[in-house]
N, C-alpha and C positions, 0 to 999 in steps of 0.2 A: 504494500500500500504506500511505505513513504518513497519506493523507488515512482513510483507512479505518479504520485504530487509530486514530483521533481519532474516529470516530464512533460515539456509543453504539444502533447500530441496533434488539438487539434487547429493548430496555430502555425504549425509547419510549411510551407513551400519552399516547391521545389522551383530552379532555375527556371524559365523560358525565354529560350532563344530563337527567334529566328533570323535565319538568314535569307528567305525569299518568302514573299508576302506578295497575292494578288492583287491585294487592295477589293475586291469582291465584299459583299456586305457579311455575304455568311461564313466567309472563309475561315476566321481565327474557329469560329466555333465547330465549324467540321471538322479541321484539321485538328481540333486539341479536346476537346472535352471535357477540359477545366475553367475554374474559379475563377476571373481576374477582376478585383474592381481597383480603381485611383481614384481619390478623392480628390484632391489635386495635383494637377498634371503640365507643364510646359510644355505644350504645340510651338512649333513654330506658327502656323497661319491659319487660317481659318475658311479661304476663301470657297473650294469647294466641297466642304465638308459633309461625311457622309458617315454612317452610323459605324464603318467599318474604321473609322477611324481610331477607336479607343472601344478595348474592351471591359463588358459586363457581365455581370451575370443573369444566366436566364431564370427567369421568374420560377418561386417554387422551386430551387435549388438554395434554401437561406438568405432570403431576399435582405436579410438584416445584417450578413456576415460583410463587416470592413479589417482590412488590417494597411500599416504603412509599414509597412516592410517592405525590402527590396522584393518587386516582382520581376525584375530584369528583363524589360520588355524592351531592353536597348536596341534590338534589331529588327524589333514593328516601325514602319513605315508608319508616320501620321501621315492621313492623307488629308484634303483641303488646303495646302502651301503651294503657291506659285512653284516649289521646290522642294519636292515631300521629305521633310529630313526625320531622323526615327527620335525616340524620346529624348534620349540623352543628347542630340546632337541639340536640337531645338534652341532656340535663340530670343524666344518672348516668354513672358510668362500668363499663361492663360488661366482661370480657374473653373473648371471641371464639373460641375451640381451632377453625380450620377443617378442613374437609375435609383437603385438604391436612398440617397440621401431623400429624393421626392417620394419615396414609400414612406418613409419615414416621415415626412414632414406633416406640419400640420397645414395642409396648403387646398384652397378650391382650384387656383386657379396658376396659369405659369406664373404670373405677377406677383402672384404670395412667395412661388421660391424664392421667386429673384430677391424679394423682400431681406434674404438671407444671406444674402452673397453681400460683403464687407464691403465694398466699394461700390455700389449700387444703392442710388436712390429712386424709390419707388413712390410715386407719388398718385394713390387711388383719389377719384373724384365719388367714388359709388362703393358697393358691397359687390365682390365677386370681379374684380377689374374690368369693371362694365364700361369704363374708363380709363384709360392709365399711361402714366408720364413717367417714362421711364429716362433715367440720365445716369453720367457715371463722370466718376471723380470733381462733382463741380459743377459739371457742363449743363445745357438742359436737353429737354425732351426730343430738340428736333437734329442735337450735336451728335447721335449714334446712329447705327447700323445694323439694322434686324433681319436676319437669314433664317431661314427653311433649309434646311439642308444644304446649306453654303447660297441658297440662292436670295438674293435681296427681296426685301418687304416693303422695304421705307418707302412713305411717301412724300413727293413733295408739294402736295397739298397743305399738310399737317401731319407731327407729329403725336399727336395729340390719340389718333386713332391706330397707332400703330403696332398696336396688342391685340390688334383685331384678328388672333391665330384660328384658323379654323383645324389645328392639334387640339387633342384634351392631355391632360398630366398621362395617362393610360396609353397615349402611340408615343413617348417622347421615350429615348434611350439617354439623352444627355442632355447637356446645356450647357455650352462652352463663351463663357465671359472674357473676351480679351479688353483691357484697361488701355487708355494713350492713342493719342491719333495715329493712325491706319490707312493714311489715304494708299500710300503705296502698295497696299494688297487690294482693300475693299474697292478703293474709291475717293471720290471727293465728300460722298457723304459719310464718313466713319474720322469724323473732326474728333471725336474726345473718346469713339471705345465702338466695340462691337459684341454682339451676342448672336450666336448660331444655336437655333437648337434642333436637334438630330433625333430623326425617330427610328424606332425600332425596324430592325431588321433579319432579322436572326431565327427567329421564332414564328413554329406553325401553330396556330390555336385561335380560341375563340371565346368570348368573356362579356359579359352583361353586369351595368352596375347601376344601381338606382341607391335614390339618396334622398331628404327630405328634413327639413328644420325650422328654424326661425323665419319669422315674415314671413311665412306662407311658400317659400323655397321648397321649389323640388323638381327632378329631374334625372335624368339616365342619360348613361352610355352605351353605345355597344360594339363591338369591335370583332372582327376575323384574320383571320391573315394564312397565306398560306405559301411553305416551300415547299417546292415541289424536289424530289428527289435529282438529285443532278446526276446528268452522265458524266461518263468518265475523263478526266482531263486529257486536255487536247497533247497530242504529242510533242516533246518537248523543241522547240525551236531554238537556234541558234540566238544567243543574246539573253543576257539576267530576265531581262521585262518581260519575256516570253513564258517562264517558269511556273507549274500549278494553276494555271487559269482552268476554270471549269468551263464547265456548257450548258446550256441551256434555260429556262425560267426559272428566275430567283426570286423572292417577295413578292405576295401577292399580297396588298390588305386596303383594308376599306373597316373606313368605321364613322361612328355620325355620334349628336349627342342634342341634347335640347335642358334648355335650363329656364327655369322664367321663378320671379321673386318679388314682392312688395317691396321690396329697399331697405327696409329700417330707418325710413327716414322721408319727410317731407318729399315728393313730388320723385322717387326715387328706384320705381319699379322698372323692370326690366324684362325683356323674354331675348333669351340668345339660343340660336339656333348654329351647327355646321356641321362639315362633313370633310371626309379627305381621301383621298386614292393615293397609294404608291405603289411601280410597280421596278421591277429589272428583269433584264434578259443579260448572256454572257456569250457568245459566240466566240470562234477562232481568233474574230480579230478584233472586237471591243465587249467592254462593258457599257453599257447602256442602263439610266433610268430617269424614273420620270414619277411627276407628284399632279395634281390638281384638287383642290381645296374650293369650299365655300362659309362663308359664315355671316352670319344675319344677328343682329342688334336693335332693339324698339329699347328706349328710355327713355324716362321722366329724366331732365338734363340740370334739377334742383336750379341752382344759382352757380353752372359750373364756368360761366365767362364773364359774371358780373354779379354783383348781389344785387344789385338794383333789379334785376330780374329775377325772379325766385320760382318761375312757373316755365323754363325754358325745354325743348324738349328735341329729340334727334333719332333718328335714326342711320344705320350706315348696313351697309352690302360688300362685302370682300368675293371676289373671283380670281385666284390664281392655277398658276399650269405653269411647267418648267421641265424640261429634259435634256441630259447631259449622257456624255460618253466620254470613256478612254478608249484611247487608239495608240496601240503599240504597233507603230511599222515594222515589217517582215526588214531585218538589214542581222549584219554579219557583227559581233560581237568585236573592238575592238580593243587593241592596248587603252588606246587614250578614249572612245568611248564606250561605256559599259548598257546604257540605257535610252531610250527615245520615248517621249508618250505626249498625245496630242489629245485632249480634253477640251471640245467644244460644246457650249451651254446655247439655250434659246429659252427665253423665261417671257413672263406675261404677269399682267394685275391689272385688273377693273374695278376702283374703290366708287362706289355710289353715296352720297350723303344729303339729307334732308332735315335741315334743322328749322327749327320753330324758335324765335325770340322770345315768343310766350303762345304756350303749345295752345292749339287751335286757331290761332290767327294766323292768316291766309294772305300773303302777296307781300310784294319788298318791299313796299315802305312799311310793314310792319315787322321787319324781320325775320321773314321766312326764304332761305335760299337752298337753291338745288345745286350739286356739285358733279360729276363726273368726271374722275379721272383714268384715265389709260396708261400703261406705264408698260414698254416691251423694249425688247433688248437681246443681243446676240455677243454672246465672249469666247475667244479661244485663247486658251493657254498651252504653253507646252513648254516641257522640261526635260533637260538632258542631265546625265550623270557622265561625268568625263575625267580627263586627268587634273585639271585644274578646281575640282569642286563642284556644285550642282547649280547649274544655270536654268532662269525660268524667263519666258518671255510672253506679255501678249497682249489682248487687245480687249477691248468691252466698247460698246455702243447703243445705245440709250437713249429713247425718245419716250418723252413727258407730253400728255397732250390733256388738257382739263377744258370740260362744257359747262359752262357755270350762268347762274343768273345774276353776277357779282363778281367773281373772279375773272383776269383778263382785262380783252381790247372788246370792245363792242363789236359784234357784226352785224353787216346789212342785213337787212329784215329778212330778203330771200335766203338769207344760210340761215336762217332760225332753227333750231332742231324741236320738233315737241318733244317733253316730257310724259313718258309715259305716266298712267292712272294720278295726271292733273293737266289743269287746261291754262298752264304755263309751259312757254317755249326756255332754251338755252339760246342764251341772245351771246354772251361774249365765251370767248373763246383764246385759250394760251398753250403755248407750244414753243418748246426748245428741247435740242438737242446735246443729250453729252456726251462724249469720245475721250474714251481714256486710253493711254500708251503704258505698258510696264515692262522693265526690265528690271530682274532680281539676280544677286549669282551670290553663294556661299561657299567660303573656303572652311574648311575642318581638318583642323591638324591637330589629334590625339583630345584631349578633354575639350579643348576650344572648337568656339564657332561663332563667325563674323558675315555677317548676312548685310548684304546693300544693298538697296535699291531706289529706284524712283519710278515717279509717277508722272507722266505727261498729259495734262488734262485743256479739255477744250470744252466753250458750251455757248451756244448762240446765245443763250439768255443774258453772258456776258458782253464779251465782245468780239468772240471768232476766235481770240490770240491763245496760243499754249502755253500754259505756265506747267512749273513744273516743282513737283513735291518730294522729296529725296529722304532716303530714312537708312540709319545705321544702328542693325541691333548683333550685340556683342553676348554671350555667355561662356562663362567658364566653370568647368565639374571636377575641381582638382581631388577627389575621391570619389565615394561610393554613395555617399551621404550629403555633401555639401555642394550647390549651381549657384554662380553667383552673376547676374545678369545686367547691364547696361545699355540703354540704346535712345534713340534723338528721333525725332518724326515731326513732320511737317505735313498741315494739311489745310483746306480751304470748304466752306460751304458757303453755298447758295442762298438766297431768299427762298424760303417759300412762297407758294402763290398764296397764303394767306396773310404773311407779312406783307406782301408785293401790295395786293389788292383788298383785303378788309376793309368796308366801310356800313358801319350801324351804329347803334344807339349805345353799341358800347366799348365798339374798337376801330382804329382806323389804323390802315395800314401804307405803307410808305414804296412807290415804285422809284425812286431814288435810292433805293438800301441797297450798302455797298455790300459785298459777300465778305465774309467772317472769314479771319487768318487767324493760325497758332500752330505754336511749338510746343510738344513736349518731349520734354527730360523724364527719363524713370530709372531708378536704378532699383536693384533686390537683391535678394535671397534666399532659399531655399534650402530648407536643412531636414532629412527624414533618418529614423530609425524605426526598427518596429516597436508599435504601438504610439509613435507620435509623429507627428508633422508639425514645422514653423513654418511660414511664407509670410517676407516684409517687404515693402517697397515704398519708396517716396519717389514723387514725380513734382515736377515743375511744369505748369502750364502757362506759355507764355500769349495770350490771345491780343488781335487788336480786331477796329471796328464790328465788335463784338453788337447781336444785334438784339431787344429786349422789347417787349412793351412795357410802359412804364405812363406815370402819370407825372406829368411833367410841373405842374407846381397844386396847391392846395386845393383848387380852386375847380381841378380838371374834371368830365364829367367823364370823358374816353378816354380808353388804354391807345396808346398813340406807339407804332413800332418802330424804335429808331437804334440808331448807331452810336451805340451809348462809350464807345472811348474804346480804352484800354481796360483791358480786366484777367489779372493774371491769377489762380488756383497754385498751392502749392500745397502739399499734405503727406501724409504720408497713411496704411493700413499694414495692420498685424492680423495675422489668423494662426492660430494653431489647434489641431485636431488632436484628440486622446483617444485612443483604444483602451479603454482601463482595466477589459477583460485580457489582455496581454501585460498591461504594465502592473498589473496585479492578482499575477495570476495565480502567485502562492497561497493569498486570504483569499480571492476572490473566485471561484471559478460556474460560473455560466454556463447553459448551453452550450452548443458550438455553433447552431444558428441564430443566437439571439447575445451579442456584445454588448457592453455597455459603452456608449457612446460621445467625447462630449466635446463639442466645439465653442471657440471662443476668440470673436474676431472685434477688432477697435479699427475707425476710422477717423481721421482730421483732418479740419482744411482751413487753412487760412486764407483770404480772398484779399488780392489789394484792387481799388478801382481807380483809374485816373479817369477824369472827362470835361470836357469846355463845354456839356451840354446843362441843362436843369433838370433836377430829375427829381421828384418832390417822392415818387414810390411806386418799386419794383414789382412783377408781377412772374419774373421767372430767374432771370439768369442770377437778381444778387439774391436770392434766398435758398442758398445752399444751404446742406446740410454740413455744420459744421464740428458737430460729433455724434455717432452715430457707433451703438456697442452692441452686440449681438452674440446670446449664448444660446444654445442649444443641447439639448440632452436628450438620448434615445437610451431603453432597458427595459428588460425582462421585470414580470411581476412574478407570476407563477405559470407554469407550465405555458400554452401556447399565447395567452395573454399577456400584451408589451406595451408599451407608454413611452409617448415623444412628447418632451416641450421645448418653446421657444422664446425667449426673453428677450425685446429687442427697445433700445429705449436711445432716443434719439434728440438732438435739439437742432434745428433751422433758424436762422437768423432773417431777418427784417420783420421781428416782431409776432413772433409766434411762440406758444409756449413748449420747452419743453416736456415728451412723456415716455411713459413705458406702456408697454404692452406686454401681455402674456399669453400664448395661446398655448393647447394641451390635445393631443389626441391619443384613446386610446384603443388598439386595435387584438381583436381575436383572429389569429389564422388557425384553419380547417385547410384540410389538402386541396381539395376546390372552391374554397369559400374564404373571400375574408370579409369578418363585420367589425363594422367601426364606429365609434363617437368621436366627433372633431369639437373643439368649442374655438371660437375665435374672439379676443379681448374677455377674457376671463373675470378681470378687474372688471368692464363694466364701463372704463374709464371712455366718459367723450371727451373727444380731442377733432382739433382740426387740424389739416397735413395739406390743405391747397386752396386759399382764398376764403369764403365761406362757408364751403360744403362740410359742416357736422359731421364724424363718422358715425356709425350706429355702434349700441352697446354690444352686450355680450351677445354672438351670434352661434347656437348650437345646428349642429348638422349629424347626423343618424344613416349609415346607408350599407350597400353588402355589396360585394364584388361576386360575381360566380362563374368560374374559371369552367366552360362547359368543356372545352379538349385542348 
């Protein structure tokens, strides 16, 4: 027996290496039929990102078990990098939300993870991110870049609606947070950070969940998916990239969901509706796959653009579609090149919006406008592996096109378009193109890796000319435990068409607004053993004609968008995770599916502002969060019954209080079945997080998953 409490059996792994990787979605899990999760993980890039890119574990194989010990996955390829470099080579440092952590959580919604993630401000207008402004390190809502499987969301109508995911927490496999401007991988729109989130692909099965609680909330999910058995891999060709590729259909799934709720609050109901398709094939000579989504929103809009308005109201329509491929050319394996792969994307998004100044009233001088936007695009990337390092290069192009009864240039009466089920036309109309150029190359020599590149960007909305956005990211792994990382990025955004053109009763917006410059500076590190993880980093963000709504003196009655100076961000975030079922494992010993889990992350930001303008009160960019602490704790009670909390307590500045929040879930797993109680604001506590909108009190939620195959 005492030899036995001395041994840490079920806490063991073993090495995994590889040395050839398809990149295929299902592949690590064919090929190995083991455990692997990271909690956080250094990617180099994000751009085409695809579930196979970091591995999990499959559901119902101890969906609770984490450990940070070396998994020695040095010789997995991440893929989605202009220049797929494998973990340890990686050059940025990204953090991770996996599978797992979102089982754990106590979360409705993607918004609520992100809520968790240390450098991440989440700012809900409603219950269930029926609304949500998402920003990172500073920045605001419309400064990042939101991906579908590497493929962009953002719009530039607004970012305001850009949580509009038609995923539920149940298709997602990850969620991949990178911090600091990005243009040189994403784009011109990834000014202060990027988030990718990646759904599941791996897994055949099918799952039904319903749920029901406070405010009169309730709603389901339900999901399929299917792999079909794959033929044999193709015979091996001349050249690395050639190696273990299968054949045939990979992921099938399709899953949909519907949710509708009173609000908990003043004018604050809601019905959400979507749906999502992904599918792959694999042939001789590429991998191929492809997504298309929908998601529908009706809400009571409280007072979410003015408190002078308290009765506003909106709805919006999300339709995306996107399909990508690798292409590895048949060529002859050489000294000096080892690899060639050619990845072309073609993506699409039709955002619909219909908002009410004060719901039921009818036509624009009373503040009712209709919006359409179109947003399509074609990218190819390709990357070689040679003697010199891994070089990537390629292209994107991008046309924005909005139908608006408000946004834009007027058109002649005969382009009028009607508006479908109303007996109002799209009278003005706005359209620009964007073209971006990239070249990346990294050299790696032993622990080191120094990654450059830039970004060559053009956009008729400007003025035709190329500018050009250049980024240098440095890491070093002088052992097995310690990455220690540095690197500089520059980038640029656009006006939105609703900066450009807003004009109502309670904003107006400015077609003079110059585009938004910044640099950032980051540096970090990374320190892991089993059973713990550190990850710190401070960054400097240097911005100018940075752009805001703001009320320009005491007096004003409209938020007026303008180009409010210079505003620089500097901060720094801590996170570190505990396995305490490994770091105590002599008193302590657990299950082996159910650890005890606890994380603990501090964020800070200092803000300086310079400007020759008057600016009497902010309505986005100066009311950061300027400390922001989050703990979180997962663990077994008794036998299959386990409990997660999350303490997160935060202060904003330009005059907003200080609060904490506590939410708690507690979950029963059965082999097909899991039943849960979520409560959200435990305390009870109201608090306000965005202008005037109230949050609502303690919100309880009740529901069961059931795993049919």
């Amino acid at each position: 027996m005492h030899a036995l409490m001395k041994t840490t059996t079920f806490n063991k792994r073993n090495a995994i290496v590889f040395k050839h990787f398809n990149r295929k979605g299902y592949s690590l899990f064919a090929a190995l039929g083991k455990v692997v999760v990271i909690g956080v993980l250094a990617v180099p890039t994000l751009t085409f990102a695809k579930a196979d890119g970091i591995a999990t574990k499959p559901a119902g194989e101890g969906a609770d078990s984490l450990s940070f010990g070396e998994q020695s996955l040095d010789e997995v390829q991440i893929t989605g990098s202009r220049a797929p470099l494998t973990a340890s080579q990686s050059a940025k440092i990204v953090e991770v939300i996996s599978r797992d952590d979102i089982h754990r959580a106590e979360a409705q919604t993607i918004n609520d993870v992100l809520k968790l993630a240390t450098g991440v401000d989440v700012r809900q207008r409603g219950g269930f991110g029926v609304q949500t402004d998402i920003s990172i390190n500073g920045g605001t809502f419309d400064q990042i870049t939101i991906l579908l499987n590497g493929v962009p969301l953002t719009s530039p109508q607004t970012g305001h609606n850009a949580a509009d995911f038609p995923v539920s927490l149940d298709d997602i496999d990850h969620i991949e947070v990178l911090e600091g401007a990005a243009a040189r991988v994403f784009g011109s729109a990834a000014f202060s950070g990027a988030i990718n989130i990646v759904t599941k692909s791996n897994k055949s099965g099918a799952s039904v969940a319903l749920e029901g609680g406070s405010y009169g909330t309730f709603g389901g999910d339900a999901r399929v998916s299917l792999l079909p058995s794959l033929k044999d891999s193709c015979p091996p060709i001349t050249g690395e990239a050639r190696r273990g590729l299968g054949r045939g259909w990979g992921l099938q799934s399709l899953s949909a969901g519907y949710t509708q709720s009173d609000g908990g609050t003043d004018n604050s109901s809601f019905r959400h509706r979507r749906g999502y398709y992904q599918g792959s094939y694999a042939s001789s000579l590429a991998n191929i796959n492809w997504q298309a989504g929908i998601t529908s929103k009706d809400y009571g809009a409280n007072t979410f653009y003015s408190a002078r308005f308290p009765n506003q109201f909106e709805w919006t329509r999300r339709y995306i579609g996107s399909a990508n491929a690798d292409f590895r050319p048949f060529f002859k394996e050489q000294n000096w090149l080892r690899s060639f792969v050619i990845s072309p994307t073609v993506y699409a998004h039709r955002d619909i919006d219909h908002y009410q100044l004060i719901k039921g009233s009818i036509g624009a001088a009373k503040g009712e406008n209709y919006h359409r936007l179109d947003v399509y695009g074609a990218s190819l990337n390709a990357h070689f592996d040679w003697l010199l390092g891994k070089t990537a290069f390629g292209a994107d192009v991008r046309k924005e096109h909005i139908l608006s009864t408000a946004y834009g240039s007027l058109m002649d009466e005969s382009d009028w378009k009607k508006i479908s089920g109303s007996d109002r036309s799209y009278d003005h109309k706005g359209d620009r193109t964007n073209t971006s150029l990239f070249l990346e190359h990294n050299i790696l020599i032993g622990g080191l890796t120094v990654s450059a590149g830039v970004m060559a960007n053009r956009n008729t909305g400007l003025d035709n000319k190329y500018r050009f956005y250049p980024g240098v990211d440095v890491s070093f792994r002088p052992n097995d435990h310690w990455k220690l990382y540095l690197s500089w990025n520059k980038a640029l955004r656009l006006p939105t068409f609703t900066d450009l053109y807003t004009s109502n009763a309670a904003q107006q917006g400015d077609v003079n607004l110059k585009p938004e410059k910044n640099n950032t500076y980051k540096t970090g590190a990374r320190f892991r053993v089993n059973g713990f993880s550190l990850l710190a980093d401070a960054f400097y963000s240097r911005g100018r004609d940075m752009i805001d709504w703001v009320y320009e003196t005491a007096e004003s009655k409209r938020y007026h968008a303008l180009n409010i100076g210079k505003l620089n961000n500097m901060g720094f975030n801590v996170e570190t995770k505990f396995n305490l079922s490994e770091l105590l494992f002599n008193t302590l010993q657990p299950s082996p599916g159910t650890p005890i889990l606890l994380t603990l992350g501090y964020a800070y930001i200092h803000q300086k502002h310079e400007t020759d303008r008057e600016i009497y009160k902010s309505l986005y960019a100066l009311e950061y969060l300027k400390h922001k602490f989050v703990a979180t704790l997962s663990h077994p009670i008794i036998g299959r019954l386990s409990a997660s909390w999350s303490l997160r307590w935060q202060q904003r500045m330009n005059g907003y209080h200080p609060y904490a929040k506590l939410d708690g879930k507690l979950q029963y797993a059965l082999p097909h079945c899991l039943l849960y109680v979520k409560a959200d604001n435990i305390t009870c506590h109201r608090y306000y997080d965005l202008g005037a909108v109230k949050q609502p009190g303690m919100w309880i939620m009740a529901g069961a998953k059931i795993q049919i195959y």
